[in-house]
C-alpha positions in Angstrom: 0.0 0.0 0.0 1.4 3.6 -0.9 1.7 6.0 1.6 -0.8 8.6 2.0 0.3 11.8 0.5 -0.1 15.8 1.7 -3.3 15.7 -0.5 -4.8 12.2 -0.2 -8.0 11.9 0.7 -8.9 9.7 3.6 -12.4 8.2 4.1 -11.3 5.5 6.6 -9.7 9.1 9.1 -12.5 11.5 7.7 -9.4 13.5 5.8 -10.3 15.8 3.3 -7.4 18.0 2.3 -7.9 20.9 0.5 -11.7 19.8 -0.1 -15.4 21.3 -0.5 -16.8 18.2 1.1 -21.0 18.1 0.9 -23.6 15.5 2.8 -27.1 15.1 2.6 -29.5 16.7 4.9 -32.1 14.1 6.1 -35.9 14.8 4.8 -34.4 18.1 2.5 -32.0 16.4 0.5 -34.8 13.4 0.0 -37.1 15.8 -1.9 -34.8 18.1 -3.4 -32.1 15.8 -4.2 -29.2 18.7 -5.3 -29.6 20.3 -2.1 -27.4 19.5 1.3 -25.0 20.6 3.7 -21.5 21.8 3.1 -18.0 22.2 4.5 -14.7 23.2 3.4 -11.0 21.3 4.7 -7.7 23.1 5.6 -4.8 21.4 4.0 -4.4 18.8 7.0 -8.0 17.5 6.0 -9.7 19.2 8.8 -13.2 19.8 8.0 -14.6 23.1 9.1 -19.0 23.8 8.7 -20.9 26.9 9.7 -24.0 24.4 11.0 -25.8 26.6 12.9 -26.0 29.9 14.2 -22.9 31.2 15.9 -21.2 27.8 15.6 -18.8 26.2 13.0 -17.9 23.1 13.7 -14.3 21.3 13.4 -14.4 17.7 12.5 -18.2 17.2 13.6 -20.3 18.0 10.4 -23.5 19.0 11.3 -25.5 16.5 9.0 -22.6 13.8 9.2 -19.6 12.9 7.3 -19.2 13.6 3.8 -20.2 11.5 1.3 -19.1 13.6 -1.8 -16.0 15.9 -2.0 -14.3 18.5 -4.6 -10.9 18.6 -4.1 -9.1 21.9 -4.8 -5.8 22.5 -5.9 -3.6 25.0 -3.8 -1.2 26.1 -6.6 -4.3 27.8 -7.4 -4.4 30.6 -4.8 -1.6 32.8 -4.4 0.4 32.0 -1.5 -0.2 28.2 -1.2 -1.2 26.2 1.9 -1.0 28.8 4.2 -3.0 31.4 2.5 -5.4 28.7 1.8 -5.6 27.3 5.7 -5.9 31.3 6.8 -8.7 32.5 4.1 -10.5 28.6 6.1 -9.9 30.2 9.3 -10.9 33.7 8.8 -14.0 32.5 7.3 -14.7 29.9 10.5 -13.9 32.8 12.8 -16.5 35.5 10.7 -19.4 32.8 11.1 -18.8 31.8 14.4 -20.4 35.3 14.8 -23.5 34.8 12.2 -27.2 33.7 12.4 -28.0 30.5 10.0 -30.2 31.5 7.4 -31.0 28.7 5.3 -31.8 30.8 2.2 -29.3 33.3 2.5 -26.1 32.9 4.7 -25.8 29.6 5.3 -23.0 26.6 5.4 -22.3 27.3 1.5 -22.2 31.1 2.3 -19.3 30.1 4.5 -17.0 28.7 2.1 -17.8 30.7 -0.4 -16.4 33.4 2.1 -13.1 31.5 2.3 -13.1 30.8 -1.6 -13.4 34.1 -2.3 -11.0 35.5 0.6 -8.2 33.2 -0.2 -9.0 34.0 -4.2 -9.1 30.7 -5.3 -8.5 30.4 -9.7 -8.2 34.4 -9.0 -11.7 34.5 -8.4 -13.8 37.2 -5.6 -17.0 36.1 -7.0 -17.7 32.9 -5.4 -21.7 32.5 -4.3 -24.1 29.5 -3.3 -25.1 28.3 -6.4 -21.4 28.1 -8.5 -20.3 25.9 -5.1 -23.1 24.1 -6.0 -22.8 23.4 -9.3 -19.4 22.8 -9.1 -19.8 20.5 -6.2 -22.3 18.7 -8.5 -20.2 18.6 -11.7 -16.7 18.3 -10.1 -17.1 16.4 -6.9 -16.8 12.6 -6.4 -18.6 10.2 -4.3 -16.9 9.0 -1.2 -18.1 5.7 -1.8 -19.7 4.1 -4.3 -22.9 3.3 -2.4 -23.1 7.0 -1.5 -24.8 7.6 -4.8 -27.8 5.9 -2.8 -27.6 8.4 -0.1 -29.0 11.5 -2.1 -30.7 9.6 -4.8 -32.6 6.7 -3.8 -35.0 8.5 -1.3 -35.7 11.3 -3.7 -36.5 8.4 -6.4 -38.8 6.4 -4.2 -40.3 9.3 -3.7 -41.5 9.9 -7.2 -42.0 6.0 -7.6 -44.6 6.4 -4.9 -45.9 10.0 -6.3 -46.7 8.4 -9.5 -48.4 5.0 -8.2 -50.6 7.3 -6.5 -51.2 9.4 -9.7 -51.8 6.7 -11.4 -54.1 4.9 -9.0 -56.2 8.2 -8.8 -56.6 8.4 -12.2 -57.2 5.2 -13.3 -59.8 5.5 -10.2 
């Protein structure tokens, strides 16, 4: 087995270097399957996540541990690790001072604050929905089965939605 390097990712020791890391949030995420909860990692792995008013937690996400990630590349922020584990920081500390607001400041508010502190690809203009999208089009699954996770309720859902449709009608 190869050793682990500064920038592997380690399910088995919930390590996430350098990562956007995203879960599901129970009931939500089952009818609105592109919506959960998300955190950002300092270069050790160490997952930080505004999950609730004045509190961001360190290695304890607020709707469990991740099961999809985006993995970031430092070269691409001026000043490396260190600017990068500082712009993670700065944001943590700002939030630890915020309300939760589910629509407008929220966990994906939070990195986007330390995306767009730390200037990640040059970039001040990170928001909600690009961390989204690219969470959605870049990230990977922690583990296969975690596909499951935000799929399959949403999808039994609509199963059900359209036996009863179809029930009613045919009725």
């Amino acid at each position: 087995m190869m050793p682990l390097t500064d920038r592997d990712v380690s399910p088995d020791s919930n390590r996430y270097p350098y990562c956007v890391v995203w879960t599901p949030i129970p009931c939500l995420t089952w009818f609105f399957p592109f919506v959960g909860h998300m955190g950002i990692a300092n270069s050790r792995g160490v997952i930080r996540d505004f999950a609730g008013s004045y509190y961001v937690a360190e290695d304890d996400m607020g709707f469990g541990w991740p099961t999809r990630y985006w993995q970031l590349a430092p070269e691409h922020v001026e000043g490396g690790s260190e600017v990068f584990d500082r712009a993670v920081q700065d944001a943590s500390d700002v939030y630890k001072s915020r309300i939760h607001n589910i629509f407008c400041d929220n966990c994906h508010s939070h990195v986007a604050m330390a995306l767009n502190s730390m200037r990640y690809q040059d970039r001040d203009d990170w928001n909600m929905v690009k961390l989204a999208w690219y969470s959605l089009t870049k990230g990977s699954f922690v583990r296969n089965t975690d596909i499951l996770s935000q799929f399959l309720p949403f999808a039994i859902i609509v199963f059900i939605f359209i036996i009863v449709i179809g029930f009613s009608v045919t009725h």
